[in-house]
N, C-alpha and C positions, 0 to 999 in steps of 0.2 A: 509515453506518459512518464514525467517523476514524481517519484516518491522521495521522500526524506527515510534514511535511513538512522534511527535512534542510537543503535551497537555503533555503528560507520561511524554518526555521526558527520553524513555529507548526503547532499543530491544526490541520487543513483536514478538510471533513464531505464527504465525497465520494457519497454517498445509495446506491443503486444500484449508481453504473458501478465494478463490481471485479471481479477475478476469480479462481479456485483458481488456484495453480500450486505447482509444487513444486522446493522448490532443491536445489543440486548435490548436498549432504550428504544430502539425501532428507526433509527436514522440511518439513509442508505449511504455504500460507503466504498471501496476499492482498496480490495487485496493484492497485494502480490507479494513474490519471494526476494529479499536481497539477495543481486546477484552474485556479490562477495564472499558475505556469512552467512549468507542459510534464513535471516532472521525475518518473520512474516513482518511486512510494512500497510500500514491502509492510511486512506486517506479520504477522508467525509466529505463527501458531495451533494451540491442540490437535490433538495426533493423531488 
């Protein structure tokens, strides 16, 4: 799976390591860690 990394400021392929969660406004979404800097990335997906 990619995420966009905001710090990087590039695509990072994160494979695997992500996870559901869902944010404050209630819209379900995908975490993961950059694998670079540390820096949590998510990324809003379909209902």
């Amino acid at each position: 799976m990619v995420f966009y990394c905001v710090k990087c400021r590039a695509k990072k392929d994160v494979g695997e390591n992500y996870e559901r969660v869902t944010l404050k406004n209630g819209r379900p979404a995908l975490k993961a860690v950059c694998p670079d800097c540390g820096t949590a990335m998510y990324k809003i997906v379909a209902a």
